[in-house]
Backbone as numpy.savetxt, mean C-alpha at the origin, in Angstrom:
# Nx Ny Nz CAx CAy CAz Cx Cy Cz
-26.74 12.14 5.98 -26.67 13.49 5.47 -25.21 13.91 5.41
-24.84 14.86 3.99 -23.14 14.86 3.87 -23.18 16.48 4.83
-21.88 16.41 5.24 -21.98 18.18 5.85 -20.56 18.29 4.89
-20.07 19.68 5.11 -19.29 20.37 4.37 -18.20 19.35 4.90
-16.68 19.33 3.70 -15.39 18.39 4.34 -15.79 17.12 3.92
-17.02 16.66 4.32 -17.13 15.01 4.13 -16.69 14.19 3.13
-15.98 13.14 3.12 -15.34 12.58 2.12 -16.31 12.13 1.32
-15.62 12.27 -0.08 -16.79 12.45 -1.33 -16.36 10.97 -2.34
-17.21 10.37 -2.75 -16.95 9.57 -4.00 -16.25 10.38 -5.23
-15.04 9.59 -5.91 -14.58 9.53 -6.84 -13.75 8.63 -7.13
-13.49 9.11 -8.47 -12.92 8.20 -9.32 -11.07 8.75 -9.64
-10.19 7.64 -9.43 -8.69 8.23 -9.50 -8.25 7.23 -11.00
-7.42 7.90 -11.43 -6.38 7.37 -12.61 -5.30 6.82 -12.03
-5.13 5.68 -12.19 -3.43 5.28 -11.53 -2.72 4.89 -12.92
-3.09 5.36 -13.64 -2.38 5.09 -14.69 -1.09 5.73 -15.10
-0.48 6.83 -14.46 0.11 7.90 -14.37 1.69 7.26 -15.10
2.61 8.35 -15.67 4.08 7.53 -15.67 4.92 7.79 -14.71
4.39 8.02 -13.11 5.39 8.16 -12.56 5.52 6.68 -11.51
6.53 6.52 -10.93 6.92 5.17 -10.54 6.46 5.23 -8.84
5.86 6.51 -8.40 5.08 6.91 -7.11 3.84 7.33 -7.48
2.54 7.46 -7.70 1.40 7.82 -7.49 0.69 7.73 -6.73
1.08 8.96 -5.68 -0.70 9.26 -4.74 -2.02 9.15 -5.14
-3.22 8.36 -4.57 -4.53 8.28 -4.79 -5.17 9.04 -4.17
-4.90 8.50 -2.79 -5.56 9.03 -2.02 -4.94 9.49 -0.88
-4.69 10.82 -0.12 -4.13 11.19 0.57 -4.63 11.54 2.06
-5.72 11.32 2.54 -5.86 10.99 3.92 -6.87 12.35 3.88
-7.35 12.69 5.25 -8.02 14.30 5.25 -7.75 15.12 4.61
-8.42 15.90 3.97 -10.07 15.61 4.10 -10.64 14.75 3.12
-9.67 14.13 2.24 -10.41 14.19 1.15 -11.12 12.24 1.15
-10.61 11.67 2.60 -11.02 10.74 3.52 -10.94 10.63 4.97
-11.49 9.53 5.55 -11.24 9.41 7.02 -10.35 9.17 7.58
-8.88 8.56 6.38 -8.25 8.41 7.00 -7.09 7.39 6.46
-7.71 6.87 5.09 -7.19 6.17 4.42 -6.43 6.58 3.73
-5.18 6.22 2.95 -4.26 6.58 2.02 -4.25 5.34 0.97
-3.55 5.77 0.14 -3.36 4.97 -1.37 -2.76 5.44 -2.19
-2.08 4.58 -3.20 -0.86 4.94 -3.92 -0.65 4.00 -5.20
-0.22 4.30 -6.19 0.46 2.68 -7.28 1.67 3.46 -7.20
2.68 2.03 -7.22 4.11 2.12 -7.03 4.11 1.18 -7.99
5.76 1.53 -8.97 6.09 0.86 -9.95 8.01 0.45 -9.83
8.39 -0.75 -9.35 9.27 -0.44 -9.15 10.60 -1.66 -10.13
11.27 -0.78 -10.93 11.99 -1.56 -11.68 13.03 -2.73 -11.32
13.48 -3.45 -11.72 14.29 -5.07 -11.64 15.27 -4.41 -10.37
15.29 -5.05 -9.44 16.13 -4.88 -8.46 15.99 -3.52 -7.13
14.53 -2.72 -7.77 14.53 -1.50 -7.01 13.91 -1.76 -5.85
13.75 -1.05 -4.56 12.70 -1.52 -3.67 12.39 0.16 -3.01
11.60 0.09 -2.51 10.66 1.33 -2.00 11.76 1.88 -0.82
12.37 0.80 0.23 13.01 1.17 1.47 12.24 1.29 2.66
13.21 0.56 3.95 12.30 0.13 5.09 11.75 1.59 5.15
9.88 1.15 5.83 9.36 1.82 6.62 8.55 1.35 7.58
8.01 2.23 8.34 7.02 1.53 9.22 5.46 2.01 9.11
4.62 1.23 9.80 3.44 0.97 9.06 2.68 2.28 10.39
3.63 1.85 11.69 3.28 3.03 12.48 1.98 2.66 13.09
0.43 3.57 13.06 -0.53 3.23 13.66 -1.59 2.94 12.66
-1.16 1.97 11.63 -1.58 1.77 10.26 -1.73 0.39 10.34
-2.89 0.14 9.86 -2.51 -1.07 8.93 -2.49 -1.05 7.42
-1.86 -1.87 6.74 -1.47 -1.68 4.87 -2.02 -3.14 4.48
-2.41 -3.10 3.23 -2.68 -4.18 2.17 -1.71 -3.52 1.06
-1.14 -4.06 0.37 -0.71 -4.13 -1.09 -1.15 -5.19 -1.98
-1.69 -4.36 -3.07 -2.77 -5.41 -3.59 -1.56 -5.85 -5.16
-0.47 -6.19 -5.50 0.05 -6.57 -6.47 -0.29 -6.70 -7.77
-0.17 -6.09 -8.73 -0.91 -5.86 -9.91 -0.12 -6.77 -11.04
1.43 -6.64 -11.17 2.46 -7.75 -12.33 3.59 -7.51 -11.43
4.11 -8.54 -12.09 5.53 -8.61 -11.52 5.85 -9.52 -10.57
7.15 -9.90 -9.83 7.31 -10.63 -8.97 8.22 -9.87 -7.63
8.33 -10.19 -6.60 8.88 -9.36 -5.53 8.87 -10.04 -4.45
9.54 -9.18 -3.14 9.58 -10.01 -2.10 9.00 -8.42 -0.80
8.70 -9.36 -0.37 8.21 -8.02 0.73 8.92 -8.95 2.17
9.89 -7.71 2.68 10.10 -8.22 4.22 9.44 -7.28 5.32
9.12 -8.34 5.89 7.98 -7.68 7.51 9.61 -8.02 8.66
9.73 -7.01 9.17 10.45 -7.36 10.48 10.08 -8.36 11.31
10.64 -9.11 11.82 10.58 -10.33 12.56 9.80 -11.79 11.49
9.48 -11.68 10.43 9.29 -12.50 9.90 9.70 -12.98 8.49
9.75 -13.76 8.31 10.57 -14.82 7.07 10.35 -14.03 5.62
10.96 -13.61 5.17 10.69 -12.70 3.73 9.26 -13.13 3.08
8.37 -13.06 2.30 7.11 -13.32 1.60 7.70 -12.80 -0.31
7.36 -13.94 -0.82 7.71 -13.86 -2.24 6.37 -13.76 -2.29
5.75 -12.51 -3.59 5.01 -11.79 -4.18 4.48 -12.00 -5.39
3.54 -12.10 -5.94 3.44 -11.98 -7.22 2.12 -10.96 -7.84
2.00 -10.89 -9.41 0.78 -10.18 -9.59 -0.25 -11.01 -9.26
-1.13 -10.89 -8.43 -2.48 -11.41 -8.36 -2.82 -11.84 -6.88
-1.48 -11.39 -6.27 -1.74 -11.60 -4.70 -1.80 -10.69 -4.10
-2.23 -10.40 -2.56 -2.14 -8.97 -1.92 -1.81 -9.63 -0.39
-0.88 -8.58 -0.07 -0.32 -9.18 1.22 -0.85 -8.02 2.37
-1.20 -8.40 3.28 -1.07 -7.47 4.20 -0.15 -7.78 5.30
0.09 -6.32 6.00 1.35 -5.94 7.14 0.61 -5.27 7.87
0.87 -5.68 9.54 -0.54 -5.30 10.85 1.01 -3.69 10.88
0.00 -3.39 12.12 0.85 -1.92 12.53 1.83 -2.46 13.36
2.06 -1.59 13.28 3.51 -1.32 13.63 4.86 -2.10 13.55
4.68 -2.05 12.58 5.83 -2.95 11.51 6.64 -2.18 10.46
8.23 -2.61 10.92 9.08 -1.97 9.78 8.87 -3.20 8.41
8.93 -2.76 7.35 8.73 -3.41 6.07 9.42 -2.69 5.03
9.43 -3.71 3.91 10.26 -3.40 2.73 9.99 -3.74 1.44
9.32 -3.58 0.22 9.36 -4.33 -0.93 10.31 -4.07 -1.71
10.59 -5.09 -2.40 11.63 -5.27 -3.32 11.24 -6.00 -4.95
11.69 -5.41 -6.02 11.53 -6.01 -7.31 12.40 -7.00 -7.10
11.99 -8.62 -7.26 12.59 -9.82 -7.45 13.92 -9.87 -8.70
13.35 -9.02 -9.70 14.01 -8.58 -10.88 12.78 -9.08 -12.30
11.86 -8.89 -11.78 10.83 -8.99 -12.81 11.02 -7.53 -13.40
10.78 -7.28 -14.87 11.08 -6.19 -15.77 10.59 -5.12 -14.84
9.32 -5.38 -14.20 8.35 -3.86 -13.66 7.73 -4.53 -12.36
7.72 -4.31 -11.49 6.76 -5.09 -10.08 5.99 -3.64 -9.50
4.72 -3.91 -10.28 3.28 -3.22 -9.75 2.66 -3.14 -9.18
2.42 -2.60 -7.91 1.22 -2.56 -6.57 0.70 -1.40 -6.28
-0.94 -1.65 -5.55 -1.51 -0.51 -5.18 -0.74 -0.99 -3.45
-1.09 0.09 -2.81 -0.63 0.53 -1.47 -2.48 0.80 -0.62
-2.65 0.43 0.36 -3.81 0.53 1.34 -3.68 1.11 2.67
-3.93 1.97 2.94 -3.01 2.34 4.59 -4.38 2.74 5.10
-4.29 2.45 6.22 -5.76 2.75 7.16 -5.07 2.74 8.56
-5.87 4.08 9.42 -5.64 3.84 10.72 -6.17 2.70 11.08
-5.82 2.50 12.59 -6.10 1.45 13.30 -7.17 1.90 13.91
-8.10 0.98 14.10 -9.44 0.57 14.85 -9.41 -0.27 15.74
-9.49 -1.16 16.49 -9.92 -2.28 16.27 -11.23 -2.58 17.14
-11.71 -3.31 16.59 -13.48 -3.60 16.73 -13.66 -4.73 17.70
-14.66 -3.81 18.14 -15.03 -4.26 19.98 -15.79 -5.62 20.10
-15.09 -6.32 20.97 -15.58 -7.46 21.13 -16.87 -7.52 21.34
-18.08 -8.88 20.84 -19.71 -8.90 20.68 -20.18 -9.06 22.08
């Protein structure tokens, strides 16, 4: 049964022309999840952040790129792959210098699920 607030089905456009697009922005309009398409031109990159009490998927749509996770070896990117980064991790993507490097963004609090 839905009560008032409860996060609702819909449908988002990421088709937008801006090179940041919010999807989904966390309460109320979910539990908790966020989402985004980022478009970032030959050489641009988003800039370190941290993932905090998050975990992220980036699901790569075109383009080529490199994503760095702190403490680990850079990850070259492409369209058709999706990388994920656990919490609490500083990170970074970067356009390789492909014309346009396209990704959705996934952010979810942390859970983690109780042993059987």
């Amino acid at each position: 049964m839905s009560q008032a607030g409860d996060p609702k089905p819909r449908v988002m456009d990421w088709t937008g022309g801006k090179a940041y697009l919010p999807l989904l922005e966390g309460p109320p309009a979910t539990c908790g999840m966020r989402s985004g398409r980022v478009e970032l031109k030959a050489g641009e990159e988003i800039g370190e952040h941290s993932t905090g009490d998050h975990e992220e998927v980036l699901v790569m749509i075109e383009g080529e790129g490199e994503v760095r996770v702190e403490g680990h070896p850079p990850l070259a990117v492409r369209g058709g792959q999706a990388v994920y980064i656990p919490p609490q991790s500083r990170h970074n993507v970067r356009n390789a210098g492909a014309p346009l490097l396209r990704y959705i963004y996934i952010v979810a609090p942390t859970r983690r699920a109780e042993a059987p």
